[in-house]
Every structure is written in C-alpha cells, then in structure tokens.
C-alpha positions as CSV (number, residue, x, y, z in Angstrom):
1,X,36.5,54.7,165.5
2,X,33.2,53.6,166.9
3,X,33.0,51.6,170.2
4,X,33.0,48.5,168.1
5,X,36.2,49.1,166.3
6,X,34.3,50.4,162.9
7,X,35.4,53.1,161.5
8,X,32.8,56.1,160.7
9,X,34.1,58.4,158.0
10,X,33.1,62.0,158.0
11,X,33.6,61.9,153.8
12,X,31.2,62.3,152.1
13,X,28.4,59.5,151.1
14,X,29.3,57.5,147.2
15,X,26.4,57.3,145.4
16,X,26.9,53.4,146.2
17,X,26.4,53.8,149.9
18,X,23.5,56.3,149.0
19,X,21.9,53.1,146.6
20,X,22.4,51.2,149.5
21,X,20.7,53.0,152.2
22,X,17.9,53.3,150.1
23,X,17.5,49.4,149.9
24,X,18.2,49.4,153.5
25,X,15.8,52.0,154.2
26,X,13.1,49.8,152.0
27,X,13.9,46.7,153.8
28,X,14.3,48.2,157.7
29,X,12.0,52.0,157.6
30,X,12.6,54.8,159.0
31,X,12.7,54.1,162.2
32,X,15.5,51.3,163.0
33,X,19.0,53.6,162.6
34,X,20.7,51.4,164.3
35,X,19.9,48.1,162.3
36,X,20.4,50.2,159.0
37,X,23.8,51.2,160.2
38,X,25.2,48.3,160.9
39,X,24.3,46.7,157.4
40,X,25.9,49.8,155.7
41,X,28.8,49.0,158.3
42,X,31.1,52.1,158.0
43,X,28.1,54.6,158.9
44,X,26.7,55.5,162.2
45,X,22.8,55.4,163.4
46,X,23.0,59.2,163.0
47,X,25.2,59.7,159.5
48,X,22.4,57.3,158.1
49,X,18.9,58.9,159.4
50,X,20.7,62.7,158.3
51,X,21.8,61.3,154.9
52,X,18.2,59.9,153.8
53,X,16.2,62.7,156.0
54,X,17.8,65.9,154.3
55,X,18.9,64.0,151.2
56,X,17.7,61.1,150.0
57,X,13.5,60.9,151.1
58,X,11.8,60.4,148.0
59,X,9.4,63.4,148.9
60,X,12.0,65.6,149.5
61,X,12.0,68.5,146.7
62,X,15.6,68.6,144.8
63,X,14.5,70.5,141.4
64,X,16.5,73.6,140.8
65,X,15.9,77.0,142.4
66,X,13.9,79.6,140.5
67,X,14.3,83.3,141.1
68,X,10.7,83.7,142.6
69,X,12.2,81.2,145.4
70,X,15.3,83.0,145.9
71,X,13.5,86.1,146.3
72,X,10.9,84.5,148.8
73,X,14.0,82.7,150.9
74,X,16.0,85.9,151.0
75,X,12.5,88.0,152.1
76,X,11.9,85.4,154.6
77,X,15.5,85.7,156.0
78,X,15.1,89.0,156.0
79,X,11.8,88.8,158.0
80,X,12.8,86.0,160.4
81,X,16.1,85.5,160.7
82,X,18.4,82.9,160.2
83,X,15.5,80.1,161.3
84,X,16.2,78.0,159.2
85,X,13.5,75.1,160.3
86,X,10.8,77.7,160.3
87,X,11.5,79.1,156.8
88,X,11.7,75.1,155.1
89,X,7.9,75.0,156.2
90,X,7.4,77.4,153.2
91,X,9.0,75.6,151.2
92,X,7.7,71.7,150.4
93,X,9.9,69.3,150.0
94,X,13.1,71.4,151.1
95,X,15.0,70.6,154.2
96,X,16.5,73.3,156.6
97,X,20.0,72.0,155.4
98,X,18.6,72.6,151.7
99,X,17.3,76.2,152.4
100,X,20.7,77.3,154.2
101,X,22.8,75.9,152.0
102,X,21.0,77.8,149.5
103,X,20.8,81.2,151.5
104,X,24.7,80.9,151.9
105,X,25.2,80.6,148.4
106,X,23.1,83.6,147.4
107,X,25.0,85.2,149.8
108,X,29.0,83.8,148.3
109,X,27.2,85.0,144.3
110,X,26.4,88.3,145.7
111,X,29.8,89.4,147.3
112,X,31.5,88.0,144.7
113,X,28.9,90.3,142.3
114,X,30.6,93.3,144.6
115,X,33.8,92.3,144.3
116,X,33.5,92.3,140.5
117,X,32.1,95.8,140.5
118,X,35.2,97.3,143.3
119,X,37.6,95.7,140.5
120,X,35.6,97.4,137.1
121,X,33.1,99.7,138.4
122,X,30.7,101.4,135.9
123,X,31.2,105.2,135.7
124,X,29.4,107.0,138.1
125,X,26.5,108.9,136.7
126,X,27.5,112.7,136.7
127,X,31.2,111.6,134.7
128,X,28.4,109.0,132.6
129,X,26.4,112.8,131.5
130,X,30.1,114.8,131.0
131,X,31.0,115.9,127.1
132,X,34.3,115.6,125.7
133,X,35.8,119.1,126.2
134,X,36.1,121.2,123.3
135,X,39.5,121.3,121.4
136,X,42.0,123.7,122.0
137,X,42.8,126.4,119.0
138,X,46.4,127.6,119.1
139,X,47.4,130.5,117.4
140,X,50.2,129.9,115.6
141,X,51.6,133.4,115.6
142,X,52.8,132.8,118.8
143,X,56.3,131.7,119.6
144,X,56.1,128.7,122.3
145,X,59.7,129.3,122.9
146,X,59.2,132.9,123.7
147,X,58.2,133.2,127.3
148,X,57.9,136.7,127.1
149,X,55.0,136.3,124.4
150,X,52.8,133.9,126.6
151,X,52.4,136.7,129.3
152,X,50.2,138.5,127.6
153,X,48.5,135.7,125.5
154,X,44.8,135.4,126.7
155,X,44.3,132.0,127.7
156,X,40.5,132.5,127.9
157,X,40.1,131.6,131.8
C-alpha cells in the first residue's frame, strides 16, 4: 500500500491502463509523475514514468529484431560488457531494458540450441567418414558345433 492507502500492483500494466497513461501523458507531459499517477490511481510516480519511458514513447523503436542486430548486440556485449545504457546508444529508439531483455533471450535460444544437441548430437566427423564393414564369408564346411574344428580355422586377424 502507498502512504495514502492506494494500492500499487507490481502486475503487469493492461493495455487499458497503458491507453490511459498515454492520454495522461498528452494532457500532463513528461515531467509531472506525480499528477499522472494519481489520475491513473493504482500506479506510482515511478511505475508510470518507467512504463511510458522504456515502453510506451512514441519514438521508442519496437519493430522486430533482425539478425544484423543480434549480431551487433552480442558483438557489443562481447566488447563492453553487460552496459547496457551504453550499448542502447547504438541502437535508436531501443531502451536499455529493450537491449537486455533481448541479450538474455539470445542467451535462453542458445542453451536451449545446446541442450538440443547433448540430447541428439550429430555424429562426430571421423564415425561421419567410416564405411560399413565388409560382410563376413563363412565357410560352410566347418562344423560350428565342433570346437575342435575352430582352432585351426583362420579367422583372418
């Protein structure tokens, strides 16, 4: 509960309190939290600046990932670190929420990539290259059975 007796749920936003901040952001900018809050009534100063900042701007870039992105994201991570403020300057419109919560799901599709190879792995190369071993010939003149016989059958090794 807030200090006023208003609850602030930590669920997530409906897409008609998201309508609504937008109006409310139209009617009160950017820069009065506190008035938009308490016209959305169940949302903090804070919950409503972080929902429109990282979500809801109208600049803000939410068209679907391409490859060439991923790459660049996981190069800069790579490079940088985990800084995550740094690497949304290159790219526009994305937040630093936006580019970890992409980098973390790159990361969830590749271990699950390795955990589909531990359970069928491809055949290692050298067992890829090996030929089916020829068949054996038996001669049929030899008695099985006979024990004796096999001792001095030349098995060829």
């Amino acid at each position: 509960m807030s200090p006023v007796g208003k609850p602030h749920p930590k669920d997530k936003f409906t897409q008609s309190e998201d309508d609504k901040l937008r109006l409310l952001v139209q009617v009160f900018g950017t820069s009065n939290w506190k008035k938009v809050s308490e016209y959305m009534v169940t949302r903090n100063p804070r919950q409503c600046r972080d929902r429109y900042k990282n979500y809801l701007a109208p600049h803000l870039n939410s068209s679907p990932w391409v490859p060439e992105d991923d790459a660049k994201l996981l190069a800069l991570v790579q490079q940088n670190g985990r800084k995550w403020s740094m690497i949304a300057k290159e790219f526009p419109g994305r937040t630093d929420i936006n580019i970890k919560s992409r980098y973390s799901l790159l990361l969830r599709q590749e271990e699950r990539e390795k955990e589909k190879q531990k359970l069928n792995p491809t055949p290692a190369p050298l067992i890829q290259k090996l030929q089916p071993a020829p068949a054996l010939e038996f001669d049929d003149s030899v008695d099985l059975f006979d024990f004796n016989e096999l001792q001095d059958f030349d098995f060829g090794f």
